[in-house]
N, C-alpha and C positions, 0 to 999 in steps of 0.2 A: 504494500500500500504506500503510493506517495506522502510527500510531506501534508501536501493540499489536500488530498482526498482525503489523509488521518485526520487533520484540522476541520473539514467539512464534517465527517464523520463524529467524531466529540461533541461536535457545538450543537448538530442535531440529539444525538443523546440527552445534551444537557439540557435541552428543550422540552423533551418529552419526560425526564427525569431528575429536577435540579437535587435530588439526594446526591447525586453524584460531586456536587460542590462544586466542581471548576476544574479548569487547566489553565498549565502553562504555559505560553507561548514566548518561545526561546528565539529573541529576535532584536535586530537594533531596530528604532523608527525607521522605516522607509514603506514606499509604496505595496512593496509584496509582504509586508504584517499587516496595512491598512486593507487589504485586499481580503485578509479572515474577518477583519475586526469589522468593515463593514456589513457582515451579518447581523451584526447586533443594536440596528437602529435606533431602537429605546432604552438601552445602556443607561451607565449613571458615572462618568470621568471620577475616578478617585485619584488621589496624589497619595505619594507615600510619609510626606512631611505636614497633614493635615492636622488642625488641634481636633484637641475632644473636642470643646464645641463644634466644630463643622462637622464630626463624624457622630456626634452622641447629641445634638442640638442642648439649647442652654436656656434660660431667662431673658428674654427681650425687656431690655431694663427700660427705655423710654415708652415703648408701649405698657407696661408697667404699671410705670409713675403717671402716664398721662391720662388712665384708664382707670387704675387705682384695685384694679385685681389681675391676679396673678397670669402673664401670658408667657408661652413657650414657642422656642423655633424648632421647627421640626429638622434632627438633622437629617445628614444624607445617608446614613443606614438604616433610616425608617422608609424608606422608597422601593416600591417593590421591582422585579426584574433584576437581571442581571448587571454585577459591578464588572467595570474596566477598569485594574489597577497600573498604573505605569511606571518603571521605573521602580519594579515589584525588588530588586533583588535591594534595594535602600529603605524598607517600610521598617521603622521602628518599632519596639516590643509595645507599645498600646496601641498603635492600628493596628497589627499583626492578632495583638490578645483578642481585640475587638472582632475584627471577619471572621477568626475563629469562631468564636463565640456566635457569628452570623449566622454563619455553616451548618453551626451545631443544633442553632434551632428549627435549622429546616422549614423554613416558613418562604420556600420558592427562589432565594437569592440563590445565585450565582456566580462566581468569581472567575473572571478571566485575567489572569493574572501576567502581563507583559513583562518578561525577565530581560531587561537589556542587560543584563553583565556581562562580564570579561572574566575568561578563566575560570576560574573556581566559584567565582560573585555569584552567589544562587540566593532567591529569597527565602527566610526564617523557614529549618523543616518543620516546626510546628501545622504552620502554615503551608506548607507544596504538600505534607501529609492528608491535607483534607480534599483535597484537588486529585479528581480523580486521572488524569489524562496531563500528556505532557507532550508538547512537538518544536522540534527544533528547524524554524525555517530559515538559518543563518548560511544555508549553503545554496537557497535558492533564489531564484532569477527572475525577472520581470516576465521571461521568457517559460516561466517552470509553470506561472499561475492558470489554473483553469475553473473552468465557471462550476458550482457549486453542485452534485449532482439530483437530476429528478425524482425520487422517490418516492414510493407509491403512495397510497391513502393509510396512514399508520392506524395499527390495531389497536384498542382500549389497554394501554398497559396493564391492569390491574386484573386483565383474564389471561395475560399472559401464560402458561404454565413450565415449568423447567423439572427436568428428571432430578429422582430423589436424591441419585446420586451424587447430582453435579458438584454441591459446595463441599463434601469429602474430594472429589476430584481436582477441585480447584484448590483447597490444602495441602494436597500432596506435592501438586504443582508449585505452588508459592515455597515449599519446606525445600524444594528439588532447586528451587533458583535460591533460596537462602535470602527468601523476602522479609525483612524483619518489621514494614509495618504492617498492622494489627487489622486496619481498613481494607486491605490492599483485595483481599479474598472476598468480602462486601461488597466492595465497589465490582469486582467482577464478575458477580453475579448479578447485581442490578445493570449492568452493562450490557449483555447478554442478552437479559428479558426484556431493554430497550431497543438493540437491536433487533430482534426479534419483533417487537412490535412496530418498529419503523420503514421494516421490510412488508408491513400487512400481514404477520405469522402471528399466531396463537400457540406456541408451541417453539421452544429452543430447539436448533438444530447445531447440526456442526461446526457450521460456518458461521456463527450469532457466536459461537462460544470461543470460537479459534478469531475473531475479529475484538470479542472483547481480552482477552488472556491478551492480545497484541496491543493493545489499547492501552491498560491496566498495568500488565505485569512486565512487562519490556523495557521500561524506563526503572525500574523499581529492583531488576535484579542485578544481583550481587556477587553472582558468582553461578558457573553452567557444572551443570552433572557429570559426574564421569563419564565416559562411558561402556555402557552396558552390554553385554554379547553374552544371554542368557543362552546360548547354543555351548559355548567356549566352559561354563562353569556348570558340572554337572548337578544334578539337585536329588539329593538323598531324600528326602521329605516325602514318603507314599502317599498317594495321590484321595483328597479327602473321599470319604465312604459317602456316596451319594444316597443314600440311604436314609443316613442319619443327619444329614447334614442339607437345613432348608437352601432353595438355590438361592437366595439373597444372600448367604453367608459367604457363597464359593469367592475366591481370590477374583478381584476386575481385568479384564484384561489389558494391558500397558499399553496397546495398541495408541486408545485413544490420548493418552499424557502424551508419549511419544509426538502425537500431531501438535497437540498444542504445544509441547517445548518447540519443535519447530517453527512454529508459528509466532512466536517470541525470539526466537532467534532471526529469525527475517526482518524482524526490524530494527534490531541491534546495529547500528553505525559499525564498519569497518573496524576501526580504532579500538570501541566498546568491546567489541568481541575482544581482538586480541588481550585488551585487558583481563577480562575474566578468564579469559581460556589458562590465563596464565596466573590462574587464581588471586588473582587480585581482590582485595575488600570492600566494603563499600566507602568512597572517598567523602570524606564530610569537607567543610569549607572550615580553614583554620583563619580568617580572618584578610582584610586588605591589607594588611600591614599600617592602615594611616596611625596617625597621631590621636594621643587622648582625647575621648570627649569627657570637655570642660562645660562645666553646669555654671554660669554665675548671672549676675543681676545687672548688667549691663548692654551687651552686643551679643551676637549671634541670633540663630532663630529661634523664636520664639517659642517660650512653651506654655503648656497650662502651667495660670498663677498658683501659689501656695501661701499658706501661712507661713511668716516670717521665721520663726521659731526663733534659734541664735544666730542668725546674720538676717539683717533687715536690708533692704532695698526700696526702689522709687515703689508706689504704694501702685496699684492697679486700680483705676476707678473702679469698671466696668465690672471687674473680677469684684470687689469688694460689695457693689451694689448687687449683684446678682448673689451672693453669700450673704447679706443685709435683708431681702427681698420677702423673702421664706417667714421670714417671722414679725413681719411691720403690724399684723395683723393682733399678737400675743402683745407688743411693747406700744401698741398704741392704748389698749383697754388699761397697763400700769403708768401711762404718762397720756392721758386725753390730752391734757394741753397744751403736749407737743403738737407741730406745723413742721410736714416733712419729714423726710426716712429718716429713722432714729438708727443710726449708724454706732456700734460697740465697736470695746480692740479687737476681740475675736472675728470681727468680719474684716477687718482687713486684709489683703491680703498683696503680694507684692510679683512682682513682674521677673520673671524666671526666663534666662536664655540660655542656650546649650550650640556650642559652638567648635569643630572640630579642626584642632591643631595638623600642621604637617608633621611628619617624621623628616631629622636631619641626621644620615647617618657619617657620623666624622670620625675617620681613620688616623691615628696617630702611630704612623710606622717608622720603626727604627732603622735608621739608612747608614749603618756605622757597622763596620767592623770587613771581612772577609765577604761575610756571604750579606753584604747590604743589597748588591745587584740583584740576589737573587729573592728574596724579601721583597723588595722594590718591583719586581717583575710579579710576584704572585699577588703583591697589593692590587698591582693596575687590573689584572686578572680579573681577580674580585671585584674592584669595584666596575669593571665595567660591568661583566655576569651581572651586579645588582641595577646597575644604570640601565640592562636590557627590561629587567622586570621594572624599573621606576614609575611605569604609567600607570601599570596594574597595584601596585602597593603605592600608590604615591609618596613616596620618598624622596627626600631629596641628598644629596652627596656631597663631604668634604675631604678633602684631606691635607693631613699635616705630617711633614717629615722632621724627624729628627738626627742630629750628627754632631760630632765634633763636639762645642758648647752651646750651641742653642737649637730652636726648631721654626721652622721655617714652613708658614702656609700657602702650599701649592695650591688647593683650590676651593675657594671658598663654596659654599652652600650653591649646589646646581643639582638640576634634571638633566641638562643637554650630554650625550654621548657626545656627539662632537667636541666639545670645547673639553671636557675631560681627556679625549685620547690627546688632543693638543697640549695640555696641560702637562700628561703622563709622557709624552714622546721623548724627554732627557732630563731623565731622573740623578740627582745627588747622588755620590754615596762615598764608604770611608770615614774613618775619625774614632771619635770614642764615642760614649752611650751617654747622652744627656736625659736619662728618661724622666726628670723629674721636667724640664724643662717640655718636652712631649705631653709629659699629663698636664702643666700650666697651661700649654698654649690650647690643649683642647677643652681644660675646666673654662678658659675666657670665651671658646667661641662658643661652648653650650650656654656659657649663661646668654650670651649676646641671641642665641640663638631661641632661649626662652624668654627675652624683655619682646623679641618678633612673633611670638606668638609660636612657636615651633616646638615639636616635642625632641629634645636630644638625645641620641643614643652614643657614647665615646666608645669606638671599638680599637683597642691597642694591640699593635703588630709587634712584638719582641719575644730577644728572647731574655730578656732581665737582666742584665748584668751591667746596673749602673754601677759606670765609675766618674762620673762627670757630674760635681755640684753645681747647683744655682750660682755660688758666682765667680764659674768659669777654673775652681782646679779639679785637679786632678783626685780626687779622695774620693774612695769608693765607699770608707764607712758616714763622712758627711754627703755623700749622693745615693744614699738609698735612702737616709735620714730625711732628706728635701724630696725624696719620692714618695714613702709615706706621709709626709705633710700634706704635699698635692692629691694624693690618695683620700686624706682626709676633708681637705676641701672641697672635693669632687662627692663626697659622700655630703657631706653637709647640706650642697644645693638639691640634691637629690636625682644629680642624673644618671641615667642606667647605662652602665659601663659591663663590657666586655672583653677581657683579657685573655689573648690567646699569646700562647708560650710555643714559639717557635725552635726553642733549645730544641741539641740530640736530647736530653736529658729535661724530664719536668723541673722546672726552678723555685726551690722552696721558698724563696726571697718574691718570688713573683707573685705565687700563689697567696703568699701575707700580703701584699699591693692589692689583689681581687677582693683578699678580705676585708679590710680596712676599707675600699669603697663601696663594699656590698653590693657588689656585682658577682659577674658569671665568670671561671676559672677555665676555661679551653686547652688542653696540650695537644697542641699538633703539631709532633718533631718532624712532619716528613709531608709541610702542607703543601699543596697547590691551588691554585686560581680554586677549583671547584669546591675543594673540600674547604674553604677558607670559604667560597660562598654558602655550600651545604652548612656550616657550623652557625653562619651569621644568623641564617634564616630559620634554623629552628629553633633558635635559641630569641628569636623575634616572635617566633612566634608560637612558641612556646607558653 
């Protein structure tokens, strides 16, 4: 089944059956996602950065006041028909909580959920869990799309009938691909007897059930069955006494799983296969790598007000009067006298924004000694590896070298590839280990880098053997003394640092430097470009 036909296919399902909750549509804006989506004329636009008020409706505070009883806005989840969400793989944990909650009442909504992500960006599984259907139209063409197909006069779903055995069938099946949600065997049995009824049948057949198992279970597995060559393994087991043994009891025969695995496997993406074939897991999303989200009372987008508690901010009219609203009625019969809303502290409440930092990951590699060049060459490695993913974890890049007596920033906070390899193409090296002067120079660009708004990560390239103080001799017991200073000052501000130990040998002096900063201890005596990028990023994301 095509992309388009599986997408036509769903959206009539979900028409005849919104138990089904929704699908996903794996796609960036353009004309062939507009091309599904315009089935769904009577839709209702959802954003994934909406407040409660527009999703849960609130107090209309001038109608209100001007009216003098109590009026409410209906929000946009009281609307009936099918939602469009956009931009689904960014919906944050109270829209996500809320459609669930939609879903689960079952009251005809439907969720078509538009995933433009990148990579691994999928929206909340809470959420893709309740959605029964998922299609990926990111491989196809202006040229792929085709018109919707004509299907007959559909049957009354509710005389639909389906064999008793199906949903044991459909168990074994989900067990056999190692389906771990709980819905997944539900939904494809309602799928099924939609099918079914959409085709004008009263009665599941094969092809209702190997259309839904394709639908349902194809996105959702996790790993393929070995296989099987019941000819090849003999079977000692005497064959039951038919006698005593009613025919509903006897063994099903595999025939039919057999079709539908295969019919699950035919929509498996190239790629997909190979992954499972080669038992692969099921991949969850470890996050985009950005920067902290910061909650505070000034800039970013907005959120629902709250009560102040122990940090106060600018007050929220609108928010306080419609928390005021509810009770004018109780504080007017103990103050008649009062004229106008009789506003307490407890209705206050204050204006709440939530705003998300970049990540700045700054490299502080030691370009001194023998093997500097070769240090200096696994840095640029690395950090381009990480400048290839930049777009996708939005991070940004610095780096700082160290040698001789001091250290020296080669390139300040960037995304651009380009001006990195320029920057990297004739690198330092040689001298002695100033590593305290390394951890200074990169303590000064984190903090500069969090007065911009930016979250810092200091990642340090050595292999520990300072011999080179702060100011400028030679003394290895006063330069590892000015390393853990800098160590401790880098802890102070609180930025996340990662020390990887380049030595043949792990460096006990080093591993005291990780500790004092309260960061991450890495030994990688024998690292390269990869495994220097492998260490960064799970330990990021971690």
């Amino acid at each position: 089944m095509e992309p388009f036909a599986r997408a036509y296919t769903a959206l009539a399902l979900l028409a005849l059956d919104p138990a089904l909750g929704g699908i996903v549509i794996r796609a960036r804006a353009s004309a062939v996602r507009d091309a599904v989506t315009a089935m769904l004329p009577d839709s209702t636009r959802l954003h994934p950065a909406m407040t409660a008020d527009a999703l849960d409706g609130s107090i209309d505070v001038s109608a209100t006041l001007s009216s003098g009883t109590l009026t409410e806005t209906r929000g946009l989840l009281a609307r009936a028909g099918p939602f469009i969400l956009t931009m689904a793989e960014r919906t944050d944990p109270y829209a996500a909580a809320r459609l669930a909650a939609v879903l689960d009442a079952q009251a005809g909504n439907t969720l078509i959920a538009l995933d433009e992500g990148i990579e691994e960006e999928t929206l909340p599984p809470a959420l893709a869990d309740r959605l029964a259907f998922r299609v990926d139209l990111n491989e196809c063409a202006l040229g792929d799309i085709t018109p919707p197909p004509a299907w007959p006069q559909p049957a009354p779903l509710g005389r639909v009938r389906a064999p008793d055995d199906l949903a044991d069938t459909l168990v074994m099946l989900a067990v056999r691909l190692c389906i771990v949600s709980l819905r997944a065997v539900g939904f494809a049995l309602r799928a099924a007897k939609a099918h079914a009824a959409l085709n004008g049948r009263r009665e599941t057949t094969d092809e209702d059930v190997a259309a839904a198992v394709a639908l349902v279970f194809a996105h959702r597995a996790t790993q393929l069955p070995a296989d099987e060559s019941p000819q090849d393994t003999p079977d000692d087991t005497p064959p039951p006494d038919s006698a005593d043994t009613p025919p509903e009891a006897l063994p099903q025969d595999a025939l039919p799983q057999d079709m539908l695995l295969d019919a699950v496997i035919a929509m498996l993406p190239p790629d997909i296969l190979d992954n499972l074939r080669a038992n692969t897991g099921p991949r969850t999303a470890t996050g985009s790598g950005a920067g902290r989200k910061k909650i505070g009372n000034r800039r970013g987008r907005p959120l629902p007000a709250r009560d102040g508690g122990a940090t106060k901010g600018r007050v929220d009219l609108i928010a306080t009067l419609r928390a005021a609203v509810p009770w004018q009625t109780l504080r007017k019969r103990d103050a008649p006298q009062r004229t106008g809303p009789i506003i307490r502290h407890s209705d206050l409440r204050y204006k709440r924004y939530v705003d998300m930092s970049d990540r700045v990951l700054i490299f502080a590699v030691d370009a001194s000694g023998s093997a500097a060049m070769a240090r200096m060459g696994e840095a640029k490695g690395a950090i381009e590896l990480l400048l290839g993913q930049a777009y996708a974890r939005r991070d940004h890049v610095a780096l700082i070298a160290f040698r001789g007596a001091q250290a020296e920033v080669l390139l300040e906070p960037t995304r651009s590839l380009v001006q990195t390899k320029r920057k990297l193409a004739d690198l330092p090296g040689g001298g002695a280990t100033p590593l305290a002067a390394g951890l200074v120079a990169a303590h000064t660009m984190a903090e500069q880098a969090l007065r911009r708004g930016l979250t810092p990560t200091v990642i340090v390239l050595t292999d520990g053997r300072a011999n080179m103080a702060l100011d400028g001799t030679a003394n290895r017991t006063a330069a590892t003394a000015d390393a853990q200073a800098a160590a401790q000052a880098m802890r102070n501000s609180g930025s996340e640092t990662i020390i990887i130990d380049t030595g043949r040998r792990p460096e006990a002096a080093l591993a005291r430097i990780a500790d004092i900063t309260g960061g991450t201890y890495i030994a990688l005596p024998r690292a390269n470009a990869h495994s220097l990028s492998d260490a960064v990023s799970s330990t990021l994301e971690g």
